[in-house]
N, C-alpha and C positions, 0 to 999 in steps of 0.2 A: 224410628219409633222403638226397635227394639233396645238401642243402646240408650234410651231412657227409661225402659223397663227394664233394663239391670239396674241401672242407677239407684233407680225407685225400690228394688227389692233390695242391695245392699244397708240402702237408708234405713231400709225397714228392721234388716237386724241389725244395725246397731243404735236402733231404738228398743229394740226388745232387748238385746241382751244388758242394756243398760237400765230399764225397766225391772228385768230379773234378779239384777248385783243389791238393791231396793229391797227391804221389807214390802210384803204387798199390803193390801188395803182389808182384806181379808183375816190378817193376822199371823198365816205361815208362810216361811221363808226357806229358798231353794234349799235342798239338801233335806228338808222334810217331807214327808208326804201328807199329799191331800186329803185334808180330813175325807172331804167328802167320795174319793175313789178308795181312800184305806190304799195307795199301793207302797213298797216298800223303797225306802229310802237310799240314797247313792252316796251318802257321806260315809259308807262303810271305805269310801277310795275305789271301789271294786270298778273294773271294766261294765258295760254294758253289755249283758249279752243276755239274745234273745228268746235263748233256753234257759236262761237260768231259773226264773219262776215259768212253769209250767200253766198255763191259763194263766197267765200274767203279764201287765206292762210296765217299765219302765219311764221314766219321765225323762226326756233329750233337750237338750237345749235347743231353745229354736233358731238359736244362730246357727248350727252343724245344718239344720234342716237349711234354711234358706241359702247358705254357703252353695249346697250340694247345687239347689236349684239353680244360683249364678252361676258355677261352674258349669253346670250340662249346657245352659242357654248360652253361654260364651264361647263351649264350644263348637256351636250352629252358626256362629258369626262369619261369614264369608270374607275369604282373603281377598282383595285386591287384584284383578286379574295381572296391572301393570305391576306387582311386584312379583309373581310369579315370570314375566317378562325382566323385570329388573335380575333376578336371582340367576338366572337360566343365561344370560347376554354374559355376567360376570363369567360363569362357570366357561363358556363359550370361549370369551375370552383369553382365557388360564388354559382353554385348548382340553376342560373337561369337558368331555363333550357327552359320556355315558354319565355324567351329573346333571346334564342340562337336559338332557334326555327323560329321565325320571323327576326334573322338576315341571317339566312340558306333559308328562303324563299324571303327574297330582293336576295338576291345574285343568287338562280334561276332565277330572275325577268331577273338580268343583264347578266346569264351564261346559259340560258336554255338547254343546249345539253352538262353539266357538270357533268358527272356522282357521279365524289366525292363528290359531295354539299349533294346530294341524300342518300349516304351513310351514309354521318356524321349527314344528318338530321335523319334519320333512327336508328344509335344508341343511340341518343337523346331521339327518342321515345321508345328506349328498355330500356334509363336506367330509365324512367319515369312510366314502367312496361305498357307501352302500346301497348303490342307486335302485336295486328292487324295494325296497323298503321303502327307499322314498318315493318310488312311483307310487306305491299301494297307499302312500298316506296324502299325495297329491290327489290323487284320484278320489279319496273321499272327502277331498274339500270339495273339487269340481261334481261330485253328485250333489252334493247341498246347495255350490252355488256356480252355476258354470262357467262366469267371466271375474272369478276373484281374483282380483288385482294380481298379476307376477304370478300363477302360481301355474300356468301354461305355459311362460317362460322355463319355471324353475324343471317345471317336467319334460319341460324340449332337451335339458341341461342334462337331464338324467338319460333321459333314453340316446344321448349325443354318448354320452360317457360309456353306455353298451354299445356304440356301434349300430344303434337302430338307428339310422338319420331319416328314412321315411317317416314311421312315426315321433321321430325330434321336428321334421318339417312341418308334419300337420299341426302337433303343439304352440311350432314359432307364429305359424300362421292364424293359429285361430288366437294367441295374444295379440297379434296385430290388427284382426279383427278390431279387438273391444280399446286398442290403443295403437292404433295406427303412428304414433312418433317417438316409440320406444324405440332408442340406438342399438342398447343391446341385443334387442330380442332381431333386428332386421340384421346383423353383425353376424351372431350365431345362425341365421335361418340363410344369411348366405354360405357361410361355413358347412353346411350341412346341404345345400345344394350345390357347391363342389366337391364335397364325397360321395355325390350319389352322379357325379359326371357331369351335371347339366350346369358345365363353366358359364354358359354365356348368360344363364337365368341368377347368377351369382353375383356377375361384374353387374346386372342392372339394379341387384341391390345395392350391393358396394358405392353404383356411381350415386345411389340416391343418398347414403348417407357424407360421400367426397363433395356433392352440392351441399349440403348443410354445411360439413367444416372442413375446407380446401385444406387446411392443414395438420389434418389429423395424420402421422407418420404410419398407424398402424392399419387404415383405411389403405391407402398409399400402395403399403407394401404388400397387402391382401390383391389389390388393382394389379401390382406392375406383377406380381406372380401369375395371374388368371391369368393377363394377355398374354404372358411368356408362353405357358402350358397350352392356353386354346390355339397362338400360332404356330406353335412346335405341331400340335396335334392336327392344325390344320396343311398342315406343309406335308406332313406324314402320307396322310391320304390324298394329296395329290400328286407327290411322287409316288404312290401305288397305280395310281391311274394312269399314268406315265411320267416317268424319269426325267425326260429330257424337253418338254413341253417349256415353253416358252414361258406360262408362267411360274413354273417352277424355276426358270433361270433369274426372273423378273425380282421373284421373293427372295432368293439368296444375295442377287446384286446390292437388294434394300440393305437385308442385312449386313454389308459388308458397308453401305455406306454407313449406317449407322457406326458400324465400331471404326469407322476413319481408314477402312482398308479400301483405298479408292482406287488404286490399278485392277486388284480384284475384283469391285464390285463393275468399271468399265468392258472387261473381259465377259464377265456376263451379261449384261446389256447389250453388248455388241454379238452373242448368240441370240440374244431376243431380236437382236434386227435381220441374224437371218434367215431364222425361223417366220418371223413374222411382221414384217417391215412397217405395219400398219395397228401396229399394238397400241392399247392406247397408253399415253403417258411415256411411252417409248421415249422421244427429242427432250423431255424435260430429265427424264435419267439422265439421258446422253449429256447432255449440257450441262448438267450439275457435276457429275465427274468428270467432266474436260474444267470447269469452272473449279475445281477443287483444287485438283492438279497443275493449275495454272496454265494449261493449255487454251489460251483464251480466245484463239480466233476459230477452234473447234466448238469450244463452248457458245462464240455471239451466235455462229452457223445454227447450230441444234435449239438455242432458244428463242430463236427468231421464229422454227417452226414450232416451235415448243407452243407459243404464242399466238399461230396463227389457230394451233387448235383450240386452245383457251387462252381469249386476251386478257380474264382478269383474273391469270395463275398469280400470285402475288409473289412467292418466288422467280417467278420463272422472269417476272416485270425484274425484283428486285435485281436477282442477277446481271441483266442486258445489262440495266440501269450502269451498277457496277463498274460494267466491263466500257461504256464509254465514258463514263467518269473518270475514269483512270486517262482515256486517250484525252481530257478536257470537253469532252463534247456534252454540255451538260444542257445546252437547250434542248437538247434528244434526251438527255435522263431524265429531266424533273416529269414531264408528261405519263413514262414508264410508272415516275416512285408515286404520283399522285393517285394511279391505279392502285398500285401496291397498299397502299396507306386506307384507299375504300374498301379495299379486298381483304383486309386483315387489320384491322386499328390496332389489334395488339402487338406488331414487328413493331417496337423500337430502333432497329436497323433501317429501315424505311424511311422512317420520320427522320433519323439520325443524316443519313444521307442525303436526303431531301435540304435539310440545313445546311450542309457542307458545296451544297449545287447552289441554295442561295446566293452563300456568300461569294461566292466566286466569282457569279452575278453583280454583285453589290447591292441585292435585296435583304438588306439587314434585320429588317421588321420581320420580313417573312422566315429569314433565318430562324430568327430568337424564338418565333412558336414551334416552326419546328425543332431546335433544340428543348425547348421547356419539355415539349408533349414526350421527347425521348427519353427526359430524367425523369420525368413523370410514370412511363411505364420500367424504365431501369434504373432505379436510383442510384447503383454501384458502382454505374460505366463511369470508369474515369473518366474515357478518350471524349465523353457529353460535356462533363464539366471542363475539361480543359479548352472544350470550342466556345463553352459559354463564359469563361473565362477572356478569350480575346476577342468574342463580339463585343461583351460588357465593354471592355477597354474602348473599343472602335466607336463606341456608342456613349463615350465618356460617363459612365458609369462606374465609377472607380471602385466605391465600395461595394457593388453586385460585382465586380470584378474581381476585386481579394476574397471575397468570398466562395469562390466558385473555383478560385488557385488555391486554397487552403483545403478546400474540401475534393479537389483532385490529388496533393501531394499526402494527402489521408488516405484516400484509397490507393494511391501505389504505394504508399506503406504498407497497408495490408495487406493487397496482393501479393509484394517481396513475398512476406512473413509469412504467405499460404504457400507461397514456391518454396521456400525454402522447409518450412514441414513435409512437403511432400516429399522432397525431395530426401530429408533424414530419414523418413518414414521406408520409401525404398531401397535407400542403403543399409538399415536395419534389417529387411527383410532379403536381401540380398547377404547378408551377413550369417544369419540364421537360414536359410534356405540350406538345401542336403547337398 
């Protein structure tokens, strides 16, 4: 309505002033004066000025007059708030960020009870590392309105960036209050309950967002830190309790199985046996390091009891299995890997063996699912493809046959081509090392 009430007034002078250009109807014409006010006349050229007759007026054109009045009412016309945003995002961009600043503060001028202005001036001043400023401009969105979108994140952000992670936790938390499936916000609020020490309240944020996307690398690498640090931390204070405790030998043993230091990690399990002969899990160590080592009639011994303490260890099944598979005794294996395969569907090794005891068999059928189900959960294992490769054949299956040779002699190409990287990769560093 208003912008057709300029319209309308512009209309209007340039109908008057083209009315005035006109002799009138009257008989005198502009630049004369009105008989009937007697005032005096402006075709002297002289400026208008309002002293000049003293008790006296001058006659104006009424187009100056209504111009004026367009001009004042246009500029009452309210900017757009989204170009005050448009304006502000450029300057932002350009990395002006004290431009964007002062276009966020006109645009309060003309929006004051707009909470987004506040916000976006707020990250402005987070990304300017002026995190007091931006708490104090966070915080007056959140008195207006207290679950505004992010802007509880963006204030966890800030007080993260001082080092307040208590109050950054409260903030993360009460975003996830009003949005409980924001990544970021449960990301940083675990971030911030691993600097306030409570790792393990960390990792069960972390694991909630590693169940959404198993292969997120930086979720991952958040994970495999905590547990590194909570079991370092936690191995601390049980050698304070005592040094020499059995499960402190237990946890070191692990450790050494994991890095493949197996005479190491035997050596320690065999002080867990004579500390404690009755540890649990004890024979399933024991036989996984004789099994490692290839000492294998140490290893059948140890996971025989291994077994009799848990029959459906699925390791501990897989292992035996193993070790009389090798000797041919595979009616005694398949019963073990069948355990193994309900105790854990996800060992590929299981099912993988399980096929290999079929065929031995000459249970071909029963082979080929256990082979499928192994490339189904490993699709990279050669050593699958090259057994599915001579069932096919056995099974005259020619073309699942070359198929299955082709896509084995694929993957030992690439594995070469990984050994061989690896292998320049350490002789580079062996090069360059001091």
């Amino acid at each position: 309505m208003r912008l057709l009430f300029l319209f309308a007034l512009a209309a209007m002078a340039i109908s008057l002033g083209d009315a005035m250009a006109k002799p009138s109807a009257t008989g005198f014409k502009v630049g004369e004066p009105f008989p009937s006010l007697g005032l005096p006349s402006l075709a002297d050229g002289k400026p208008l000025s309002l002293t000049r007759f003293r008790g006296q007026r001058e006659p104006v054109k009424f187009t100056f007059i209504i111009s004026l009045m367009v001009s004042s009412l246009a500029q009452q016309v309210e900017r757009p708030l989204e170009s005050f945003f448009d304006q502000a995002r450029e300057l932002e961009k350009r990395e002006d960020y004290a431009g964007a600043v002062r276009v966020y503060q006109q645009a309060l001028a003309s929006y004051p009870s707009q909470p987004e202005i506040l916000k976006r001036l707020g990250i402005v001043h987070q990304t300017e590392l002026k995190f007091r400023e931006s708490i104090e401009t966070f915080e007056q969105v959140l008195q207006q309105a207290p679950q505004f979108p992010e802007v509880n994140f963006y204030l966890g952000l800030s007080y993260f960036g001082l080092n307040q992670f208590e109050k950054a936790e409260s903030a993360f938390q009460a975003e996830l209050a009003a949005r409980p499936n924001d990544r970021r916000t449960r990301y940083y609020l675990a971030l911030a309950q691993q600097s306030l020490g409570r790792h393990f309240e960390a990792i069960e944020q972390l694991e909630t967002l590693r169940r959404e996307t198993p292969q997120d690398s930086r979720i991952l690498y958040q994970l495999a830190r905590l547990y590194k640090i909570s079991s370092l931390l936690t191995i601390k204070q049980l050698a304070k309790l005592d040094p020499d405790s059995p499960q402190l030998h237990a946890l070191q043993g692990e450790i050494y199985v994991e890095d493949e230091q197996y005479p190491r990690a035997l050596r320690e399990f065999q002080q867990v046996q004579k500390r404690d002969p009755q540890f649990p899990g004890l024979h399933f160590s024991l036989g996984q390091a004789y099994w490692k080592m290839s000492k294998l009639s140490d290893a059948e011994a140890e996971l025989r009891l291994a077994l009799r303490e848990d029959p459906n260890h699925p390791l501990a099944n897989y292992y035996l299995a193993e070790i009389l598979s090798r000797a041919q005794k595979f009616q005694e294996a398949i019963p073990l890997l069948q355990v193994a395969v309900v105790a854990d569907p996800g060992l590929a090794l299981s099912h993988f063996l399980l096929g290999k005891c079929y065929v031995a068999l000459g249970e071909l059928q029963k082979a080929l699912q256990a082979f499928l189900k192994a490339t189904e959960l490993d699709p990279n294992d050669s050593g699958t493809h090259y057994q599915l490769a001579r069932l096919y054949a056995r099974l005259n299956e020619a073309e699942n046959s070359r198929r299955e040779m082709e896509l084995f002699e694929k993957l030992q190409r690439q594995e070469k081509e990984q050994r061989l990287k690896v292998s320049d990769r350490s002789l580079e560093e062996q090069k360059t090392s001091p």
